[in-house]
C-alpha positions, 0 to 999 in steps of 0.5 A: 267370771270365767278364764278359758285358756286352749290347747292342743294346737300345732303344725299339722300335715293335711289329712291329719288330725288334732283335738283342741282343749279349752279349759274352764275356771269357775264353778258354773262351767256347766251353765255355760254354751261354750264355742270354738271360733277361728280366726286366720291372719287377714280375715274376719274371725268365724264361727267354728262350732258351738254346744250346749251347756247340756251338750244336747244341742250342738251346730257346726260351720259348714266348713266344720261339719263331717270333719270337726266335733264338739264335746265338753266334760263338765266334770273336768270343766273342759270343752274340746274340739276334734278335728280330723281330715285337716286342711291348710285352709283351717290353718287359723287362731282358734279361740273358745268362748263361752255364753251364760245366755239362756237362749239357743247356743249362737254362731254370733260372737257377740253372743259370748262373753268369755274368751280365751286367748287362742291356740295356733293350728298350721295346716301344711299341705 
């Protein structure tokens, strides 16, 4: 059982910047791949970027790439998500997940089976 509980979201002014935090419960977050998902108010939830339980693979959304990075600490069990150069269409529920799979790290949320509850970024243009 895993317990994933994100922070570090906020409004935030276009253009700025923000680093999400999800920290992890239990003694095998390092086996773990651990996502960032999104999910804003009327639309379907997405893939926001996903790495490896060895943080040696990692893949973005195309709306994430050049602008939002990946990263864990094991040692601290804490996945985060930096985000620069915000814009209002990011403005969404941010979620992380977590996947004990032992196959490539996917964009599919079905591949997850730990969830956390969500942090809100409001993006104000």
């Amino acid at each position: 059982q895993v317990q994933l509980v994100e922070s570090g979201g906020g409004l935030v002014q276009a253009g700025d910047s923000l680093r999400l935090s999800c920290a992890a419960s239990g003694r095998t977050f390092s086996s773990y791949s651990m996502g960032w998902f999104r999910q804003a108010p009327g639309k379907e939830r997405e893939f926001v970027a996903v790495i490896s339980w060895t943080g040696g693979t990692k893949s973005y959304a195309d709306s994430a790439k050049g602008r939002f990075t990946i990263s864990r600490d094991n040692a601290k069990n804490t996945v985060y998500l930096q985000m620069n150069s915000l814009k209002p269409e990011d403005t969404a529920v941010y979620s992380c997940a977590a996947s004990s799979r032992s196959d490539s790290p996917s964009s599919t949320a079905s591949w997850y089976k730990y969830w956390g509850q969500g942090t809100q970024v409001t993006v104000s243009s």
